[in-house]
N, C-alpha and C positions, 0 to 999 in steps of 0.2 A: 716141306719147303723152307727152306732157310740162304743165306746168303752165302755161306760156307759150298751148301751144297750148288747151289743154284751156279755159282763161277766154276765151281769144279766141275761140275756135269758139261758144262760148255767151254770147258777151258780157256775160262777168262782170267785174268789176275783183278785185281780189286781197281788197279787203274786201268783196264781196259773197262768195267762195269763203269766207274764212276764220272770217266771220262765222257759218256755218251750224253747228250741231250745237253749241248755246251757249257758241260760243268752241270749240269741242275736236275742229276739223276737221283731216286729216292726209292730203296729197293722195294720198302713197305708200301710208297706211293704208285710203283708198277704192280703191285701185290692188288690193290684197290681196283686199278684200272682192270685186274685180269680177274677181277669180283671174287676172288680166293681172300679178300680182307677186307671186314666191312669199314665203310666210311670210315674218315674221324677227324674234328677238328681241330686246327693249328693254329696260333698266335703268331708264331713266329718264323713262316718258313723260308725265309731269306737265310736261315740258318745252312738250308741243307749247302749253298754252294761254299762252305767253309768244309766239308766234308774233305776233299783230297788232303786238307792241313794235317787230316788222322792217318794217312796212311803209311806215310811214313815211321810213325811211333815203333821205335826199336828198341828201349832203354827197358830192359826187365822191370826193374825197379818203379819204373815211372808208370807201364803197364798196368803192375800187380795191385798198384796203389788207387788208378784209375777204375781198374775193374772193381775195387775192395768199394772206394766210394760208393758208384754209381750202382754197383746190383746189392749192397748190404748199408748204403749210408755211415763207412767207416770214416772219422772223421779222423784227420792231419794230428799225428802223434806228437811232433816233432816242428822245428823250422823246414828242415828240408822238405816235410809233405807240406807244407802250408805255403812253399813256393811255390810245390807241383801244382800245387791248386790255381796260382796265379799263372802261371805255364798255359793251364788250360783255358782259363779266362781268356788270355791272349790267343790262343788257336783259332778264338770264335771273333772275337774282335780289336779294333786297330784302337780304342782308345781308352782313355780313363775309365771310372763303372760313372761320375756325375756328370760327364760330357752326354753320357747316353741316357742317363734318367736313370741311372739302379746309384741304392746308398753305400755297394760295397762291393766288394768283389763276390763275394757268397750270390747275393741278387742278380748279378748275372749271370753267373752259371746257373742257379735255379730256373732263370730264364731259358736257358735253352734247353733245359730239362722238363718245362712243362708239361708237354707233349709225350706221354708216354713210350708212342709207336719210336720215336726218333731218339729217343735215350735209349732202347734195346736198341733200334741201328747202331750208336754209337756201341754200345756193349758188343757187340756182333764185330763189328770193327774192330774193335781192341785184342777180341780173343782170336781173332783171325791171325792180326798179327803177332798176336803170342803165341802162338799153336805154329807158327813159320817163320821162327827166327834159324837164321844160318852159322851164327858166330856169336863167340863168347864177348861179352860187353864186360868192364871193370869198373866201379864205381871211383872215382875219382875226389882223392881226400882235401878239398882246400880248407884252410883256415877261415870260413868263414860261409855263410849260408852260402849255396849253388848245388842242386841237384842233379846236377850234368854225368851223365855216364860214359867214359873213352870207348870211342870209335863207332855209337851211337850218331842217330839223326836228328837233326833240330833245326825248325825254319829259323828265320834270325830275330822274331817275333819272340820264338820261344827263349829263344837265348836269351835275348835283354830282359826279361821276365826273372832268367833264371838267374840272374845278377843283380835284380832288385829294379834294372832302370826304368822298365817299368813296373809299374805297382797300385796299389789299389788309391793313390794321390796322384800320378801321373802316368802319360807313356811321350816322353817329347820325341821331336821328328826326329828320325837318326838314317842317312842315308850313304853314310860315311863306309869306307873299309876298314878303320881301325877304332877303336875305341879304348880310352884309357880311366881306369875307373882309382881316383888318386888314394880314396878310401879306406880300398881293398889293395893297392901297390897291387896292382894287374893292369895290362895291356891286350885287349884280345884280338885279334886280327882274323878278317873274313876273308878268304882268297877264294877265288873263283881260277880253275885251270885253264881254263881255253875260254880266252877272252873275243866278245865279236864287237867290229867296226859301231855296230848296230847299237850295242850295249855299252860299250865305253868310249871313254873320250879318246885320243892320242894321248894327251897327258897321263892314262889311267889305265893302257896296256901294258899292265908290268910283267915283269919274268917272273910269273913262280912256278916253280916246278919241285918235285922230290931229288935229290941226285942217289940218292938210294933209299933203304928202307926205316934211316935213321936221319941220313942228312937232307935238311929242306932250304932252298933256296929263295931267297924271297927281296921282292925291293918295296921299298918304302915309298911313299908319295912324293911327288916331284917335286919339293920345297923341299926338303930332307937334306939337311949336308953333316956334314959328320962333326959340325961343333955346336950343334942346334941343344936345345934342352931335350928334346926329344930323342935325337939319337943317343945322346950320350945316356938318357935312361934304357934305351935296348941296351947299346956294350955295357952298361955299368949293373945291369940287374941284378947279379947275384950277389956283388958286394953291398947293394943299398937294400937289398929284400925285397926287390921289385919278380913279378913273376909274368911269364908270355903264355898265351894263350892260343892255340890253332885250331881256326875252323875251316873246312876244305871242302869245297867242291867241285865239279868234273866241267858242268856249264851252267849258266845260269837260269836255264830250264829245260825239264826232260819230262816224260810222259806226258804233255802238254801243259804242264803244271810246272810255276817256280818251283827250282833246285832248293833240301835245305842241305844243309852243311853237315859233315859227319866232323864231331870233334874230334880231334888227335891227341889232346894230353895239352901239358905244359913243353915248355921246350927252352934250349937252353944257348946262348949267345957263342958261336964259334971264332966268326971271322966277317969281316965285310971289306967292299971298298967300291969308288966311285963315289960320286956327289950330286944330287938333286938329282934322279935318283940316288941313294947308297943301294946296293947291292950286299947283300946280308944272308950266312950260313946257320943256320938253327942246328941243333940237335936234339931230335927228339928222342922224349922219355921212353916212350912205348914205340916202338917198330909201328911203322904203316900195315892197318889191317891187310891181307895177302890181297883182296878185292880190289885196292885202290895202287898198289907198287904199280901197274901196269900202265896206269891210268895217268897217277903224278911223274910218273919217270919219263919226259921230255930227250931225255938223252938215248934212250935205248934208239938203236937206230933199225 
């Protein structure tokens, strides 16, 4: 009896399993109830509805390193594993480690590891979706700590983690669709495809779409005119050594769970026009994974 086998024998996917019991399913804890698993005590199980946060995890990289953690206690060779580490911190919650009572980022994650039974969960999780990935993922070389892999998954929790903004001293409110990190001369931008009434303002249904498999269309916030400091750091990025960033997604929630964002790469400044909005051509580095051309491409008719 295992989770592997259990959704396969019923042809579930891990979001149909985890979807049930309004978010607050617990494979180990249905294992209990069907007395195939004896009791066992929890600290912490508010943990489990953070679970969908893991299903998406797609990034080789970011997997292999989780896995190495949590089943052998391999510890962060590098900056980049000692982000992933914050990455994860953030999967399980929305703030600082002293907003919540732990002295670090390490103490919280130990926290949601206490519990044995739900750290193999998590382990089971991870290898599941290692064991089912569909496409080649590229690590992605920036000049500066970010463990982000092209055309991977990442909620936008995980992203600001993986940029530092937040970290084990902060995670401040961020509800914005662009962020610009002066630091690191990066801009990264969150786009959501198919925008609803529901979910944005009028001011904040912008057009973006792919126009092909390299060119991507996108408008800027409605204050945005083309002499602002702002714009002129998108046209002028390549000569100032400023760099763009794209993160995409289809809608802002699917399998009954917030969408995260599959990132595209960096990308590069072609053409715009229009005022408060600007309307603005990218070129991307890396082609739209085959999965998502269909999905970004607003113009096929």
């Amino acid at each position: 009896m295992t989770l592997a086998n259990f959704v396969r024998y019923h042809g579930m996917s891990l979001f149909d399993f985890y979807g049930g019991r309004g978010g607050n399913r617990f494979f180990r804890g249905l294992m209990v109830e069907a007395e195939i698993l004896e009791p066992f005590q929890w600290d912490h199980p508010e943990h489990v509805k953070r679970i969908p946060a893991l299903l998406n995890l797609n990034s080789r990289r970011w997997l292999k390193f989780l896995i190495d953690y949590l089943e052998n206690s391999t510890q962060p060779h590098d900056d980049d594993e000692h982000r992933m580490l914050v990455m994860f911190y953030y999967t399980f919650y929305r703030a600082e480690p002293v907003k919540l009572g732990f002295k670090d980022i390490e103490e919280g994650i130990q926290a949601i590891l206490t519990c044995p039974q739900f750290k193999d969960e998590i382990v089971d999780i991870l290898k599941y979706n290692e064991e089912h990935l569909d496409f080649v993922d590229k690590k992605h070389e920036f000049p500066f700590t970010c463990p982000l892999d092209i055309h991977c998954m990442y909620s936008m929790d995980q992203i600001l983690a993986a940029f530092g903004y937040w970290n084990g001293d902060k995670a401040p409110t961020f509800r914005e669709g662009v962020k610009y990190f002066e630091s690191e001369q990066i801009d990264i931008f969150f786009i959501t495809l198919n925008k609803s009434d529901k979910d944005f303002s009028p001011s904040t249904l912008y057009e973006d779409y792919a126009i092909n498999e390299r060119l991507f269309h996108w408008q800027t916030q409605s204050s945005v005119s083309e002499n602002t400091k702002t714009a002129q750091r998108y046209i002028q990025h390549r000569s100032t050594g400023n760099r763009i960033a794209l993160f995409v997604r289809e809608y802002k929630e699917s399998e009954k769970f917030t969408s995260p964002f599959v990132f595209l790469g960096e990308a590069d400044y072609v053409s715009h026009e229009g005022n408060k909005p600007m309307s603005i051509v990218w070129r991307l580095r890396e082609e739209l994974p085959p999965q998502m051309v269909w999905v970004a491409n607003k113009c096929i008719v």
